[in-house]
Each structure stands twice: as C-alpha cells, then as structure tokens.
N, C-alpha and C positions, 0 to 999 in steps of 0.2 A: 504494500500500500504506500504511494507519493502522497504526501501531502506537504503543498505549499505552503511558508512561510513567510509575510513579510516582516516580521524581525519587532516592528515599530508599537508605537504607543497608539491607545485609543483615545481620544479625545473630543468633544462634540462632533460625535456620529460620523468621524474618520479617524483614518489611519495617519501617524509621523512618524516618518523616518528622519532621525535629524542626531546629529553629535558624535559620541567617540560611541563603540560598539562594545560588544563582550560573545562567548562563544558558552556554551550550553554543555555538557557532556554526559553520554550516555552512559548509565551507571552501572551498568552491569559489566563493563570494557576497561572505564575510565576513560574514555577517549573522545577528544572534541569532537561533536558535531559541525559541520561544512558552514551552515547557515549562521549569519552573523545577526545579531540582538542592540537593539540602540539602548544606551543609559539615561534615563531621563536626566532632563538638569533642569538647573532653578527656573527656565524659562517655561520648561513642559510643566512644572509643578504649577505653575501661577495659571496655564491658561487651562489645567485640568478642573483646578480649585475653583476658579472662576466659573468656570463651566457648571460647576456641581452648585456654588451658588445662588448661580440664573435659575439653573432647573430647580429647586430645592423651594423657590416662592411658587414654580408653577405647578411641582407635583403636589403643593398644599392644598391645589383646588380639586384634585381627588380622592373620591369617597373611598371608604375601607375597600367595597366591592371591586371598584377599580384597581384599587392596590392590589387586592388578591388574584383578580385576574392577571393582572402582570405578575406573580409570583408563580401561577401554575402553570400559563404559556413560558416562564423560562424553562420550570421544570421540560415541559413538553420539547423545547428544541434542544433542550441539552440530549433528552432520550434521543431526537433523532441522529445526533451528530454520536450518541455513544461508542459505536465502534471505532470512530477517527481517536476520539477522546480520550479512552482507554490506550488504543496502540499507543499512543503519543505518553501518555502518563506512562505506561510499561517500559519504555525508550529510556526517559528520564529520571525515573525513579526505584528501576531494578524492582519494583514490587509487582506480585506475580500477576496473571489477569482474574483470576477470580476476588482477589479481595480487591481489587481493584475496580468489577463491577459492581460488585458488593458497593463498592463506597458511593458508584454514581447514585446507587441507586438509593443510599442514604442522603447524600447531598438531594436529589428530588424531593425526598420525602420529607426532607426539612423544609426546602421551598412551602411544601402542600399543605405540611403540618401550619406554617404562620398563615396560611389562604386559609386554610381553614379557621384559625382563631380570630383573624378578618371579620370573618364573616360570622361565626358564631362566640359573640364574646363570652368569656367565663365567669369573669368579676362583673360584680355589680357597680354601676353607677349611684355614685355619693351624692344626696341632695337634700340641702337643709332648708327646711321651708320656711317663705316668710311667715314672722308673728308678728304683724302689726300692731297689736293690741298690749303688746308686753310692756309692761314698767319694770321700773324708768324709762329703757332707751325702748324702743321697737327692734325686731329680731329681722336684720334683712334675709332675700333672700341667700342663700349660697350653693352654687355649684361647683367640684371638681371634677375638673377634667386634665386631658394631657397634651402639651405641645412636644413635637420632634425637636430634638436640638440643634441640629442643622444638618451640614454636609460633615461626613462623618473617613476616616480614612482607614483603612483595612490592610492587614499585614498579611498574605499567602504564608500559608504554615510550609517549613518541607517535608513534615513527615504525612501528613494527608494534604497532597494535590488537589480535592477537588473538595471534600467535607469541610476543611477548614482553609481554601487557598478563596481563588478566584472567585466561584460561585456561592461558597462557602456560607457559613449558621451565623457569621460577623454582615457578610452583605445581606445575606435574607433577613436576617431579624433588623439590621439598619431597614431597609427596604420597606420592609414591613411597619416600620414605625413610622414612618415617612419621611426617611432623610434621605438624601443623596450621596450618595459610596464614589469613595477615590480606590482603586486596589495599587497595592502596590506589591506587583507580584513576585513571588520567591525565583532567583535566580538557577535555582534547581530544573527549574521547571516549567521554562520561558514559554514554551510552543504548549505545551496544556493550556494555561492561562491563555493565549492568544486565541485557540481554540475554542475555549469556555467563552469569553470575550464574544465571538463571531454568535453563538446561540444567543448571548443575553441581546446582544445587539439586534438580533432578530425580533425578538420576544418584547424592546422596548420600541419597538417600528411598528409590532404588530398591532400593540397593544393603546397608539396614538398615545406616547408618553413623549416629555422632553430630551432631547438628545443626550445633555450635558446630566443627565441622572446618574450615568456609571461608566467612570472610566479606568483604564488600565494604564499604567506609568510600568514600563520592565525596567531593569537596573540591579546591578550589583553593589554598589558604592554605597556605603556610611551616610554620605554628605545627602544622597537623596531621602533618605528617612527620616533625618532631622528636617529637613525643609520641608518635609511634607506637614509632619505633627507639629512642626514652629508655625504655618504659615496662618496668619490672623482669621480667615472665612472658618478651617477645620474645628468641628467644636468637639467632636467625639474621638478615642481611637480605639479599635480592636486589634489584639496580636494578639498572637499563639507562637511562643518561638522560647530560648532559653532566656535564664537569670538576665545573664549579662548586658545583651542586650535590651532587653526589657526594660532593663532598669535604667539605662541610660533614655531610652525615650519617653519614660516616667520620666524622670525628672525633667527633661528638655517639657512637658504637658505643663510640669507646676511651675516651670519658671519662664512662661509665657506672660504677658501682659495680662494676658485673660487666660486664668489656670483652665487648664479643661480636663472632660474624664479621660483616664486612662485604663480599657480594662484589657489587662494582659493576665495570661497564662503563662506561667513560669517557670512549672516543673513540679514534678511528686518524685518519691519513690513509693509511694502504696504500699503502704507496711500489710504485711498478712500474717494473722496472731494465728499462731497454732497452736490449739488449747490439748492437754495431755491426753485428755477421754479420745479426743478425734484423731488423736495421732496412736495412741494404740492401737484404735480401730482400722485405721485407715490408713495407715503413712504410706504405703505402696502407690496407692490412686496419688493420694496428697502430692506424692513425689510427682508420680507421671504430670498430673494438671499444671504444678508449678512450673516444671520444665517448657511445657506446650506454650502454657501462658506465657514466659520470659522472650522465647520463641517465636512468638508474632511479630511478623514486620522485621525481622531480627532485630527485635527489644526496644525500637523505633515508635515505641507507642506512649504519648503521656501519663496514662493508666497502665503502662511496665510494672508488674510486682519486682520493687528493686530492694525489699526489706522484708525479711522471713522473722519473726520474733516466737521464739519455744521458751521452754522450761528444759531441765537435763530429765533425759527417760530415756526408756530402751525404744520407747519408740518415735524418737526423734532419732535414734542412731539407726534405725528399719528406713528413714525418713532420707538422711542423708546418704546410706547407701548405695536409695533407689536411684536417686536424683544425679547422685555422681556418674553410676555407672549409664545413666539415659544420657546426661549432659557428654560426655568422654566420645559419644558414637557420633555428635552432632558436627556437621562438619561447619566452614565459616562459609559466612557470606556478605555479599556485597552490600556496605552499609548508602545510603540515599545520595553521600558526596563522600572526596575522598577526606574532605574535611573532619568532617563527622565521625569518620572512621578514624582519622591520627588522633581528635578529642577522646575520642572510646580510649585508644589504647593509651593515650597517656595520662588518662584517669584511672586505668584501671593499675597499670605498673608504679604510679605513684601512691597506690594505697596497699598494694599487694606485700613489703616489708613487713607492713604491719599486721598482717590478717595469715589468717591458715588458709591455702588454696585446696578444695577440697576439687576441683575438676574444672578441666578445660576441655573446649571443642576441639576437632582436629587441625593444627596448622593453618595459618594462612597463607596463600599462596601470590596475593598481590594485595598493593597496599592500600586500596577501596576497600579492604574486604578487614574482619573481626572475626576474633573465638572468642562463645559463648564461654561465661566464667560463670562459677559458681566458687563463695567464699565464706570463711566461719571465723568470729570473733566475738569474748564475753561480753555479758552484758557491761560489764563495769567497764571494759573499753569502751564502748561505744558510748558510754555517759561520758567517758572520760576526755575522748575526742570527736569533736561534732564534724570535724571533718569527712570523720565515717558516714555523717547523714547526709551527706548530699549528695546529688544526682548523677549518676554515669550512665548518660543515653544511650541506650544499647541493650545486649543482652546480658548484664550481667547482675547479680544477687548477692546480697550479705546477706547469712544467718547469724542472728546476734542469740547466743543461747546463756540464761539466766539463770543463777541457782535457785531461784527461789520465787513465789510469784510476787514476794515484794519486791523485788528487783525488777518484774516484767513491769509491774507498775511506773516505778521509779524510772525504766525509760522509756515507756509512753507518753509519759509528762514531759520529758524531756524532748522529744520528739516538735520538728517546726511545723509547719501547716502544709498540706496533702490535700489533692484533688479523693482521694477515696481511702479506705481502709477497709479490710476483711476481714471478719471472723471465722474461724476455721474451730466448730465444736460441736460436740453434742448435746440435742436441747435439754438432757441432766444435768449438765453439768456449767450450762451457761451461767444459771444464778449463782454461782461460784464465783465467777469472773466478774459478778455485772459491777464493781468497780472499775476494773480494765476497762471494758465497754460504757461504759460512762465517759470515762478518758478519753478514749479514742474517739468518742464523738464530737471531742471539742477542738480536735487537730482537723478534722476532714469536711470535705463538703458531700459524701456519699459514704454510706458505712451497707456494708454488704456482708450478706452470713452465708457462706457455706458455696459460695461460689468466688471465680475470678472476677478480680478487676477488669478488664480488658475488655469488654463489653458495654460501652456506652448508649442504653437504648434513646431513642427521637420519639420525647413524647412529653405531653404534659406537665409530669409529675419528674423529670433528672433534674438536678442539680449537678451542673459540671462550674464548678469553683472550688474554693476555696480560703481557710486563712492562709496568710502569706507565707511561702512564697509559693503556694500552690498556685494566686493567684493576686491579683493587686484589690480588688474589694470583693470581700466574702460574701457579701448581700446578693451576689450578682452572679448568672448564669449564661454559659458561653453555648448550651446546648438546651433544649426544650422551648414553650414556647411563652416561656416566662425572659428568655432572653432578649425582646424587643424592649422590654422596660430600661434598658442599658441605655436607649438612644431616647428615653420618653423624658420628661419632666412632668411634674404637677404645674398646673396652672387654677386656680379658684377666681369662678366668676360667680361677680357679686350683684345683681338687681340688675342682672344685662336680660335686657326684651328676651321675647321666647323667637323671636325672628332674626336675632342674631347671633342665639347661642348655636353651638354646634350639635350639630343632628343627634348625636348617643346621650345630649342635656335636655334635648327640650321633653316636654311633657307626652307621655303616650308609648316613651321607650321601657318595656315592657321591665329591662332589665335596673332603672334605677328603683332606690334603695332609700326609701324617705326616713331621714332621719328627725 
C-alpha cells in the first residue's frame, strides 16, 4: 500500500509546507523514512492559534446536537480511512495490527461516547428560583451553566497514536465542550496524524463547521511546544507524555500572563498488592497475568504494573518463580523510538546495583529494541530510597517484598500518586487489609480488585487521573465522558430573560433541578 504524504501543517482548511524539515522512522528497523516532515515555527503557531480563535466564537453558535454530529461523522471517516491509518500507525510505531485496531476502534468510541453525552445529558441543571417576596432582600433568580474556555492545545501521546495523539479523548472531549483544538503532533508519528488530520478535515467540511476549528502543527523541537502553551489566544492544554516534560510546560501554563489549565498525564507505576491468601492460592496464574500485563505494548503502557508489593511467604517465592522463569523465555522488542528505548535501558542499569535481578528477557539485538526485566528489593529499601519509585517506561517491574504487613502499610503511605492501583486477594481475607486499601485509595485515581491495570474501559463511570505525578489535577479525567469538564467553566446567570438564556436554562428543560 503507497500512500502519499505531504509532510506539512494543517491550518485553516489547508495544507503548509514551509521551514526547516525533520524525517520520521520506522520503528521496527530504526531506519529513516524517504518523506520529509516540516517543523512548525513561531509563525505556523500564530496563524494556527489565530485560526482556532476565529472558529472558536463561530462554533459557539452551535447547538450540542451539532456538536455531536460532528463528533460521530469524525468517528465515521476515521473508520473509512482505517486501513491506511492502521498501516501507517504499524510503520511508525512497531505496535502490532491488532491492538492497533483495537485502538481505532476505541478512539471512535470515544468520539460517540461524548455524541452521545451531547445529546443525552447526565447531570442535572442547577436553578434557583426567584423569591421575590423574601425579606429583607428578595431572592433573584439564579442559573448555572457552563462556558468553553476557548481554543484549547493538545499534545499527541507516543505511546497510543490514535487514543491519545491526533484524534484522541484530549481533542474529543475539547470538541465536545466546545472549544477549538490546536494538535501538536508526536514526532513518532508524523504520517498517522496527517492521516487522522485528512478524516477530521472531512468530517469538519461535512458537517458545515468552521475551518480554523482543528489544526495540526508537526514538529520535533522544544521551542514549538512552549510557543504553543505561551501563546496568549491558548487557554486550555492537554498532554499525555513523561514527568519531564510535563513539567516544564506546567510551569511555562502558570507563568503566563494569564495562568491557564494544565492537564497532563505524567506517569504511574501501578502498584499491585499481593495479599498472602491470593498468593497461596494463586501465585502460578498471578505470575502468568503479571508477566502478560508488563508485556503489553512492551510495557509502553501508562497503566504498566511497574510495582508488585507482597509480604514474605512460600507463596510469593511459587510467585517469583513462575514469573522468572515466563519472563527468561521472553525475547526483546522494538520499543516506539530509539529514544525510548536508550531511557529504558539507562533506567533500568542505573537502579539495577541496587536491586536483586530476578530475570531478564533474551538479549537484544539492536539498539531500538529492550529486555523485559523483572527485579526484587525490601521493603525498607524502597522506603529508604524513593528513587526506587519512579517510572521506567517499559517493560520492567520491582517487587518490593515486606516482612511484615506493617511494613506493607508503611510503604503504601509512602508511595507518590498513580493513575490506578490493584488489589490482588481473596474476599476473606480483604477485611484484613482494609487499612492497606484504604491507603491505596488515597494514592490513585482507579483502584481495581483482582484484575490488571492495563485495561482502561471508554465509559461513563473511568477515572483516568490522578494525584500527582500521576497527573497535574486529580479532580480531572483524561478518559470517560466526565472529561469535557476539563475545557468547561461554571458561569451563573443571574435574572437574565428566559430569551437569552441558553437553551439547557430556560424553562421546560426536563433535566433542570429546582433548587
């Protein structure tokens, strides 16, 4: 399959090619791709922004249904374009095709899921009626409602291309709420995003919306990120990417003229408690599941179990066994850049002195590519050095094993904030722990029993956050369809006509809530 690329930036409803370039590579090789990639600069920033501006006061004039409509015709052209889209994502990102249809077909369903909360809202409408008659003062009316915060700017993840890049649960839920999306797409992954691009751009032609509603800036460089989240129009930003950088365009958000939100995804490692009763029972499956789970995407997943927490037993050591001897057979693989993969390894040999190496995958063979680790250290190290607790993207796992379960407790406490956390027990013997479990619910933004992390469902009721550095505000969700509140604000109108309140205030809306 050929498919053309022309390299360049989206921009009201065309294409630019303009400035210095950059080159793309296929990750399963490491080896440049032909087609060359333009780096946005300050100028492409200012007339994107602009653009998202202009559109951003005219998509105000449509109604939810409109909005939704435009959320499910994207869905619909990304489906048709899905085979290009896929290939191109499998090119770019070594991950294979099935989880990779898997994902368009979650990124759709995220589109349909906010169409549909569109159209059937959940929450009720707040409205305090007037009392004219009250003393002393009289009671005006009051309605709340919500304005979009404006043109909003979005980070392509590299480890999901299409769930969290271009079309991604940051543009649909902005979308959704009715602000206007800047993408600025992962250099991993230039020709996906352009690809996703050409669907939305359909689907914003279809759908009689304004041009300047969504564009794409590609780029490698530093300097275009800051100039994106500095530039004065941007009022929201979404990323999904590591500490580091996050944290750097955090604070570039607060030390704006006008602070604005920042919600970034940071990083876990997903601690998984393995409680004695389940491991006696179990530790064989326990073993196999961990393995599989760490193994997804090779360990390329923000919900990676990268924290096993036990007590000392015989069957934590049935546990470690199993796990060693599955991990030992696993061969390496090509991690998403070769970057990614020299971060892997030189997190993993900078903490490996310090730790028991209980198994490695087989050899690597080129230097894009990673062996799955599996490692064991007590509890009281890992109280003792917090550098044990932080993230190695990838496939690799500490078991931190406790004498005692005061000691499990003492480093769950200690433990910083996590997108999820597992419970691995049986239900006798939970009320045992339910301090543990108590703890760990105040680290994580998802707490899950008896299954993996790895599994983030698209629905109503997920919570993908957390406290930091799982996440930059814990109130807030990157995934279900609670997450368009990110780009919403309260607004309270007060004794405004019923002919100029907005359609979900005035009177007759089945779903307001007389207070």
């Amino acid at each position: 399959m050929t498919i053309e690329l022309n390299g360049g930036h989206y921009i009201q409803g065309r294409w630019h090619q303009s400035g210095e370039h950059f080159h793309r590579m296929a990750a399963a090789s490491n080896q440049a791709l032909p087609e060359p990639f333009y780096d946005a600069n300050d100028t492409d920033v200012d007339a994107a922004v602009t653009a998202a501006e202009s559109a951003f006061w005219l998509y105000q004039q449509k109604t939810a249904v409109e909005r939704a409509t435009l959320l499910d015709t994207m869905a619909e052209e990304l489906l048709a374009d899905g085979a290009e889209i896929v290939a191109m994502a499998m090119l770019e990102s070594a991950l294979p095709q099935a989880r990779l249809q898997g994902e368009l077909g979650r990124t759709c369903n995220q589109l349909r899921l906010f169409a549909a909360a569109l159209r059937d809202p959940m929450e009720p409408v707040i409205v305090d009626r007037a009392q004219p008659e009250r003393t002393p003062l009289p009671k005006p009316d009051m309605r709340l409602g919500q304005l979009p915060l404006g043109p909003v700017a979005v980070f392509g993840a590299s480890n999901f291309p299409l769930a969290f890049s271009t079309p991604g649960g940051d543009t649909a839920s902005a979308l959704a709420a009715g602000c206007s999306v800047v993408v600025k797409g992962h250099p991993a992954h230039p020709g996906t995003s352009e690809l996703c691009t050409r669907a939305i751009a359909r689907a914003i032609e279809k759908c009689d919306m304004p041009q300047g509603l969504f564009s794409l800036l590609q780029g490698h460089s530093p300097g275009l990120s800051t100039a994106l989240v500095s530039h004065g129009a941007i009022k929201a930003v979404g990323f999904t990417g590591s500490l580091k950088v996050g944290r750097i365009l955090a604070d570039c958000c607060a030390a704006r003229a006008e602070p604005i939100p920042f919600y970034g995804e940071l990083g876990s490692i997903n601690p998984q408690l393995l409680l004695p009763g389940m491991l006696e029972a179990h530790a064989e499956q326990l073993a196999q599941n961990q393995v599989t789970a760490m193994l997804l995407g090779q360990g390329q997943f923000c919900t990676n179990p990268g924290l096993l927490l036990a007590i000392k037993g015989p069957g934590l050591e049935r546990f470690i066994a199993t796990a060693s001897n599955a991990l030992a057979e696993q061969g390496a693989g090509a991690m998403l850049t070769a970057g990614i993969a020299n971060a892997y390894r030189e997190g993993v040999e900078s903490l490996l002195p310090q730790l028991e190496l209980l198994a490695q995958g087989q050899a690597i063979e080129a230097s894009h590519q990673t062996r799955p680790t599996l490692a064991k250290v007590s509890g009281k190290a890992l109280l003792a050095n917090p550098a044990l607790r932080q993230e190695i993207f990838g496939p690799f796992a500490l078991l931190a094993v406790c004498d005692s379960a005061d000691e499990l407790l003492d480093v769950i406490s200690a433990l910083e904030g996590q997108l999820s956390a597992s419970v691995h027990g049986l239900e006798e013997e939970l009320a045992d722990f339910g301090p543990h479990i108590q703890r760990l619910a105040f680290k994580v933004g998802r707490l899950i029993f008896n299954q993996a992390p790895t599994g983030v469902e698209v629905c109503h009721a997920m919570q993908h956050g957390g406290p930091y550095p799982a996440s930059t505000d814990s109130r807030s969700t990157s995934v279900g369809s609670a997450a368009m509140k990110r780009f919403l604000r309260p607004i309270c109108y007060q004794n405004m006509p019923q002919a100029l309140l907005p359609e979900p205030l005035k009177d007759g809306n089945p779903m307001i809530s007389v207070r």
